[in-house]
N, C-alpha and C positions, 0 to 999 in steps of 0.2 A: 369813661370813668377810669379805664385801665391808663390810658394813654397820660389823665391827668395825676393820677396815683406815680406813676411813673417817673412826669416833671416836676412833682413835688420833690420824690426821691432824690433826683439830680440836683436839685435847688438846694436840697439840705444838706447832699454832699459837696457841693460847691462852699457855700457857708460856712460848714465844718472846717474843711481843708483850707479856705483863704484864712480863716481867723485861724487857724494853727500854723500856719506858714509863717505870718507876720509875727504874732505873737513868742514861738518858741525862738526864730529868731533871733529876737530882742532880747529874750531869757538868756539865751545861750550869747549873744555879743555882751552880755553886763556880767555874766559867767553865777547863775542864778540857775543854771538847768533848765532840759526839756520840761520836767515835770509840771514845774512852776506854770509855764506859759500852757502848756496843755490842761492844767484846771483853771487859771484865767479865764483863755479862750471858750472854753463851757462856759464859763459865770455869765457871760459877756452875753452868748448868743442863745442862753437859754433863759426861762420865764420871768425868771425874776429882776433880769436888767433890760435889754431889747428884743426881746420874748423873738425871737427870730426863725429858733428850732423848739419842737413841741417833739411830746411822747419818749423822755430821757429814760424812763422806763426801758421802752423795746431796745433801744440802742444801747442801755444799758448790758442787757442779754445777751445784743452779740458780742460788744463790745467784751466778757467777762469772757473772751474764747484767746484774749491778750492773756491774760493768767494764765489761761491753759498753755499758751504756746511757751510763758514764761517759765514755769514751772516743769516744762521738758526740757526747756534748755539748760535748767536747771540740775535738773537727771543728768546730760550729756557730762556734765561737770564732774562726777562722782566717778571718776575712776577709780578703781581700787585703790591704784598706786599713790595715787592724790589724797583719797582719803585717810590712809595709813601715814602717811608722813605728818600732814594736818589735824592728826585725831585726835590731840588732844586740846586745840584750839576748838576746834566743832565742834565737838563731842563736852569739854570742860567747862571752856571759857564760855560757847556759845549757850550751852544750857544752865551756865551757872547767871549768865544776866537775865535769860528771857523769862526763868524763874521769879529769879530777887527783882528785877526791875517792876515784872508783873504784880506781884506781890506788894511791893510796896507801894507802887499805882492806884491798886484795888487798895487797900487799907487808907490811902492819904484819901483818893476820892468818895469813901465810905463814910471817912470821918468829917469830911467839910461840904458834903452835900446831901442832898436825900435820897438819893440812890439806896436802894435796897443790898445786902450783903452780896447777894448774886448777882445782881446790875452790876456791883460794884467790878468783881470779879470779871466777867462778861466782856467792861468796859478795859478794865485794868491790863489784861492780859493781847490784846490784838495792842495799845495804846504801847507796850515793852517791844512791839516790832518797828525797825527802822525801816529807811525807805532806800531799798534796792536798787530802784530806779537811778534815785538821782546822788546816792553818796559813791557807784561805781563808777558812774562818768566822773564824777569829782576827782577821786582817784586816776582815774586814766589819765584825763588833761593836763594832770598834775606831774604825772610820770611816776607815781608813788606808789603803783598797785602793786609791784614787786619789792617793794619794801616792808624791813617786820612792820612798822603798824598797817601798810596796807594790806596784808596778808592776816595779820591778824583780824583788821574791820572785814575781810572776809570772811574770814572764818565766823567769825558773829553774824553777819547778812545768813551766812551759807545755813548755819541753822537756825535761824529765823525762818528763813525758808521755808526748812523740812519742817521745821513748828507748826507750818499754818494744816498742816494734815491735822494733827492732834489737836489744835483747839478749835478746828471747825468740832469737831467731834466733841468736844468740851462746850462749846456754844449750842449746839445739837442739845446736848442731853438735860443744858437748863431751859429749854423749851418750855414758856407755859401754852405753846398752841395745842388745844385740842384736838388738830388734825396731825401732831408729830406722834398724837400714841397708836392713831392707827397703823403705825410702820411695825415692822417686825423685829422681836422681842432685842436686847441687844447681846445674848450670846448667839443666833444666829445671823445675824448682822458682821458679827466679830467672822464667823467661820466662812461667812461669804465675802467676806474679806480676805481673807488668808485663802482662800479658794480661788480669786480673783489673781491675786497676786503674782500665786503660783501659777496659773494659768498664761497670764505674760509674760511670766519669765522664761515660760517654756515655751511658747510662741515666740519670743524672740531669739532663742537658741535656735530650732528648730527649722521658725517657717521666717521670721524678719532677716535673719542674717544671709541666709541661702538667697532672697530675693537680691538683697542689696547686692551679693556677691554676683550674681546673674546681669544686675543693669549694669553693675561695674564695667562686668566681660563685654557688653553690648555699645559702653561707651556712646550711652542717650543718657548725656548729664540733665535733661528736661525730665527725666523721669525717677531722678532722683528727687526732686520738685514736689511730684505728684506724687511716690511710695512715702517719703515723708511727712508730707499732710497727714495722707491715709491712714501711716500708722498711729499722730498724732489724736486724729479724732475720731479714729476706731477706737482706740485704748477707750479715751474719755466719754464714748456714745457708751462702750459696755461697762465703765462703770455707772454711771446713771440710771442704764439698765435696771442695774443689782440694785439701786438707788442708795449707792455710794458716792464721793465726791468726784468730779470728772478730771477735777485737778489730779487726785491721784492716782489716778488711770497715767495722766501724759505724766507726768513725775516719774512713775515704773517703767513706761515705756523709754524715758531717758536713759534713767539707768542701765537695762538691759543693753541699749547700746551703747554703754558709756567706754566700753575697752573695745567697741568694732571697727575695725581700720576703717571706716568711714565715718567717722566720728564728725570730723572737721568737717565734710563736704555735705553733710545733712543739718548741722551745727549753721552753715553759711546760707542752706536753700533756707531755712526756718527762721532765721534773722530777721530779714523784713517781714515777715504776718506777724512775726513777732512784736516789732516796734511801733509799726504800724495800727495793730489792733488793740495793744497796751498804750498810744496814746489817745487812741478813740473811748479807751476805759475811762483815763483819767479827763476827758474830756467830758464824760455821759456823769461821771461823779461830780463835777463842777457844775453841771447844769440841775444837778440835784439837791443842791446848796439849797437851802431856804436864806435867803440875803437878809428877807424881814423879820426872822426868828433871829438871828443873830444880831440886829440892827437894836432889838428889842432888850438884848444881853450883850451889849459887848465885854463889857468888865470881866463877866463869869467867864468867854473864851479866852480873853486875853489871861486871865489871870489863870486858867484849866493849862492854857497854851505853856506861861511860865514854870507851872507846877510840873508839867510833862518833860521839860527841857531840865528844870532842876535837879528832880528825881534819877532820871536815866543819864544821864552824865553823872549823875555824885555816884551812883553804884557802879557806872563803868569804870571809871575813876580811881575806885576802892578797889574795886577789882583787877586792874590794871598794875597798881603800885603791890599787891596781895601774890601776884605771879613774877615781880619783879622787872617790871616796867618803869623804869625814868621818869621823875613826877611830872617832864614836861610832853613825856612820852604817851603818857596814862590821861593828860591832859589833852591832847591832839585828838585821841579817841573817843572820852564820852564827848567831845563837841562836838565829833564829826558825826555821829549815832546818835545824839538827842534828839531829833526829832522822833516824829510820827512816820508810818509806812503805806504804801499804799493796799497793803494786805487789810489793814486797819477795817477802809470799807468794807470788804467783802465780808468781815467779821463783825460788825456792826449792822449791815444789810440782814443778816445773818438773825442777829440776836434781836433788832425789830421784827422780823420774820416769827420768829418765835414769843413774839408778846414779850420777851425781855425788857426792853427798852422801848417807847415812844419814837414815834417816826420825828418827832421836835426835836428828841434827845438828840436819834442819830444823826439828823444835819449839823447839830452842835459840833457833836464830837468830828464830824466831819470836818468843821469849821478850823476847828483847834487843830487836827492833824495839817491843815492846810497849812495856817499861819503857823507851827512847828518846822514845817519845812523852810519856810520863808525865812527864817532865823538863821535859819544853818550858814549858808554864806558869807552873811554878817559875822556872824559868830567867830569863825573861821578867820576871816580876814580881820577882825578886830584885835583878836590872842596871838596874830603872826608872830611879834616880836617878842612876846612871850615865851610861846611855846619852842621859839628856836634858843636851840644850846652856845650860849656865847663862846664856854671855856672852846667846843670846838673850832669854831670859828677866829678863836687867840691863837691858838697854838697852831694850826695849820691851817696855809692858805686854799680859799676859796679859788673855783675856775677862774677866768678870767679871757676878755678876749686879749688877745695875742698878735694877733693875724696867723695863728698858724692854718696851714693847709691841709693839714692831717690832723686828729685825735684820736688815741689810742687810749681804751677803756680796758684799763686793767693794766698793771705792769708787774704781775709775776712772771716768771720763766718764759711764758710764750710770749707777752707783749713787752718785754725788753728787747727780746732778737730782732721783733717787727720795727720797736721803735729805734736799734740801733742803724737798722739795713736803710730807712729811710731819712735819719741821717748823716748818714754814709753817701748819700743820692742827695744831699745837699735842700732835704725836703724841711721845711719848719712843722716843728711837733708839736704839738700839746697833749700830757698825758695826765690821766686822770684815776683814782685808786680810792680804795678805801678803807686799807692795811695801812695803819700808821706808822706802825713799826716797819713796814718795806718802803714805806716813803722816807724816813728817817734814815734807812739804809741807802736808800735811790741818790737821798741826798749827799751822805758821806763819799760817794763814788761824782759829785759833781751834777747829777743828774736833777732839775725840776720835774716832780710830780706834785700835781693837786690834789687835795683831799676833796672826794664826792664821791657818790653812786649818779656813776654813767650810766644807769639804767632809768633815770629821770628826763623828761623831758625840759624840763625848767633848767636845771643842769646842763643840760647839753646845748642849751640856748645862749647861756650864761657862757658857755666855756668857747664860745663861739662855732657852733655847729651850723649854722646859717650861714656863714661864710666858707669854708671850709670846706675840701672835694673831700675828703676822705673821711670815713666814721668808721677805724675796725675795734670791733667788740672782741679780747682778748682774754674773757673773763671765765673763770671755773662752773662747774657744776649746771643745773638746768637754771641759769639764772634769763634765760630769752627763751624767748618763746616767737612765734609766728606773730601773734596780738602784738607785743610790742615794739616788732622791727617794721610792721606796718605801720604802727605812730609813726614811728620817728622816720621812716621813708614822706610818711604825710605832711610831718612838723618841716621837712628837711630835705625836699625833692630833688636839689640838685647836687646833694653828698653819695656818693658811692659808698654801700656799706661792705663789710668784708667781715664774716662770721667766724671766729673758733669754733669748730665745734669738736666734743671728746671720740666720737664715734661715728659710724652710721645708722647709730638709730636717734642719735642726735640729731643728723643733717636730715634723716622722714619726718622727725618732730616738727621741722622747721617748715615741713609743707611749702607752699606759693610763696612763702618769705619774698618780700622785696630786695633781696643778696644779690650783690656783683659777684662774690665770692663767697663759698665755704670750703675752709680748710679742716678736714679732719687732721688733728693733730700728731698721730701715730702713724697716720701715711707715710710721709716721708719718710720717719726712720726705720718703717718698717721693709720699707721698699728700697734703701741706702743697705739694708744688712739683707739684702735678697742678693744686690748686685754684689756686693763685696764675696759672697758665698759663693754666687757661679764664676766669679773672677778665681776662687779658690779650689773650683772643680775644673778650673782652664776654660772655662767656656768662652767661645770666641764674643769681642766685642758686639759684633754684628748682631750676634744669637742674643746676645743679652738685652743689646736695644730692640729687638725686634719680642722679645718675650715679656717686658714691659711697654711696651705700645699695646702688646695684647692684654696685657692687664687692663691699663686703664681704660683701653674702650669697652673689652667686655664690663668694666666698673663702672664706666658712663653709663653705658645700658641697663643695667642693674641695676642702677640705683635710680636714675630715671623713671624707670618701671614701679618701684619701690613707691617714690616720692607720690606717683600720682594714684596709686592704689591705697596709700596711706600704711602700710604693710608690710613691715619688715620680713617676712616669709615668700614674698612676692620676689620672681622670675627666677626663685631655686635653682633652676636646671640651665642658667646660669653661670652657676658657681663653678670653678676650672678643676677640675676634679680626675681628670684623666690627661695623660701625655698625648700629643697631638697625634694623631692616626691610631690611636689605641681603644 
């Protein structure tokens, strides 16, 4: 019996995984996203079309340990620093839509259905969250996630995100189940909460950091693997415990280590359980479709589907133009955010749970969230020519290929030097910027530069980056990051990239970066007015090469150390701090 239970198991994972293979594939080659092909692939292999897998229930359960993983990675996102710059996107913009879109959700579907005012509400408010999933890879492929609107549609996911703590608890307390009152009153609920909290935050100063800083020293990266699960689904067993949500167990425990030099290297072990068990989610929600309850209505989802897309685009929209957004700017956003989320389910699971809504309903609305997403693409690619800004496109020329064999992204002060010196070397340029007024000026002096953001991948495609050995990124401020030199290492395997960077905590930010090269940009002149100085104490040539050789290696070393501890305060002792033999 064990033995047969067992090949069952295997058969269902086998099943699972060939239909999600094939299927996201295809999603992902028509550029449709993972999401899509992973609630197909459910539809497909469970009851309702070739009944293939049974019990969407249990594997539902594990599967809902995807949320959890996502919702710490989540956490890992919430740097201070991050937060504070972004605050008032997250904090503003993101609760002033999930409010009004909510809001107006619940009131449109109150008014043109039978839904009761708290159904209404229930339904309305998870129906204002987009879907995380599939509008960040959108963005990535794009090369747009460091751009204002892709920063901004962050900003809106990011607190969507944190939203789904508060309306689980919102969905909670319109419970008509008779077994939600035997739970404990809700000011003690409240203070076991805030009890909890504090308890991991103090656990993670205390006893999580000291651990991670231990495997560090120990340099057994497989156990960083293993203490990150642990902390992942300790957090979320001891909230469950308290029978709080488990989501917001791993959510705190993000947090906590959101500023720890190991941010990144826990952020990369937790990636795949991540991905992995969030498509098994949306796989166990697609097999939970009722096909023949929607077969039975298709009009009311189609036309629920329409009203969802309508709504939440015209209030981002408003919103958008309200904070001073470019009407075609403001237009790129609510389309790219109309849909439905995949939080939706869990929030809908939730509120049938609770006698709210009919287990009929929530397939519906599952239904609509489904075909909501399915739009987005379309959507997108339909308003292309719309939503792009002609006048820019008149007045200043787009990349172009060239045949050059370098690009240079950015051409203030640092990327003019780079781009004079190369050709001077008799190397073909292409430079690319996003100062109009310094291209206008580029130009007065005889010089071609292109109007773009080189931090695009479609751009860099465009400007001929695929041909091309050289990609140096010339650009100000924290505009790169590690995520996106790995694109374009990915988009563009055989360009050597060569980094600005302002600092040395710029070049630790940059982690495993795919870089030929990073240059901090004050090195040199700082190290140019070191040698002029001992030239001016007489110091012999000899002493002077020999006391910058020792620089830079004890600075290889240090910063080497730095890079792979994540930790700017890493190999202190180090620093040259005494005259030699002293």
């Amino acid at each position: 019996m064990e033995h047969e239970t067992q090949a069952f198991m295997l058969l269902d994972g086998a099943v699972l995984l060939g239909f999600a293979l094939a299927l996201v594939l295809v999603f992902r080659k028509l550029g449709l996203g993972a999401t899509l092909g992973y609630l197909l692939a459910g539809a497909l292999v469970g009851p309702y079309v070739f009944g293939l897998i049974g019990e969407a229930e249990t594997k539902l359960s594990i599967a809902e340990l995807g949320i959890t993983f996502l919702l710490f990675i989540v956490g890992l996102e919430l740097a201070p620093r991050r937060l504070w710059r972004m605050r008032r996107e997250i904090f503003g913009l993101g609760l002033l839509q999930v409010t009004l879109c909510g809001l107006a959700l619940a009131g449109a579907i109150w008014a043109t259905t039978g839904f009761t005012p708290i159904a209404a509400l229930a339904i309305g408010l998870p129906l204002a969250l987009s879907s995380t999933a599939q509008v960040l890879p959108m963005l990535q492929n794009a090369g747009r996630l460091h751009t204002p609107l892709g920063e901004r549609a962050f900003s809106i996911l990011l607190f969507q995100d944190l939203s789904i703590i508060p309306l689980i608890t919102i969905v909670a307390a319109m419970s008509g189940n008779p077994a939600a009152a035997e739970g404990p009153p809700g000011w003690q609920l409240a203070i076991q909460t805030v009890l909890a909290i504090a308890g991991l935050i103090a656990a993670g100063r205390f006893l999580v950091r000291p651990l991670f800083r231990l495997i560090g020293s120990l340099g057994e990266r497989e156990m960083f693997v293993v203490a990150a699960l642990f902390i992942v689904i300790a957090a979320a067993a001891l909230m469950q415990a308290l029978g709080l949500s488990p989501a917001l167990g791993a959510f705190i425990a993000g947090v906590m280590l959101a500023d720890s030099p190991f941010r990144h290297e826990i952020e990369a072990d937790v990636e795949p359980f991540r991905s992995v068990l969030l498509g098994l989610f949306f796989m166990s929600v697609g097999m939970l479709l009722d096909l023949s309850a929607i077969a039975e209505r298709p009009l009311f989802v189609l036309g629920m589907a329409v009203m969802l897309i309508s709504i939440t685009a015209g209030v981002i929209i408003a919103l958008g133009k309200v904070i001073g957004m470019p009407w075609r700017g403001a237009l790129a956003l609510g389309l790219l955010l109309s849909q439905g989320g995949e939080f939706g389910f869990v929030l809908f699971a939730q509120a049938q749970a609770g006698l709210v809504i009919s287990a009929e309903a929530a397939s519906l609305l599952g239904a609509i969230v489904t075909v909501s997403m399915v739009t987005t693409p379309f959507l997108m690619m339909a308003t292309r020519r719309i939503r792009e800004d002609p006048e820019a496109n008149e007045t200043r020329d787009e990349p172009q290929l060239d045949g050059a064999s370098a690009l240079i992204v950015g051409y203030g002060r640092f990327g003019q030097t780079v781009a004079q010196m190369l050709i001077a070397a008799d190397v073909k340029v292409s430079m690319i910027d996003t100062d109009v007024e310094m291209i206008d000026v580029a130009a007065s002096f005889g010089a071609k530069v292109y109007f773009g953001d080189g931090t695009r991948i479609d751009l860099l495609r465009q400007a001929g980056a695929a041909e091309a050995q050289v990609i140096a990124f010339c650009i100000d401020g924290d505009q790169l990051s590690a995520d996106l030199l790995h694109e374009v290492h990915k988009a563009f395997p055989e360009a050597l990239l060569h980094v600005r960077a302002y600092d040395r905590r710029s070049v630790v930010a940059l982690g495993d970066a795919p870089v030929r090269n990073v240059v901090r940009e004050l090195m040199g002149s700082a190290l140019a007015m070191a040698r002029a100085a001992l030239e001016g104490l007489d110091v012999s040539l000899q002493d002077i090469e020999r006391a910058e050789d020792m620089y830079r290696s004890v600075d290889r070393e240090r910063l080497a150390l730095q890079i792979e501890a994540g930790d700017i305060r890493a190999a202190r002792d180090l620093v040259i701090t005494r005259r030699p033999g002293r």
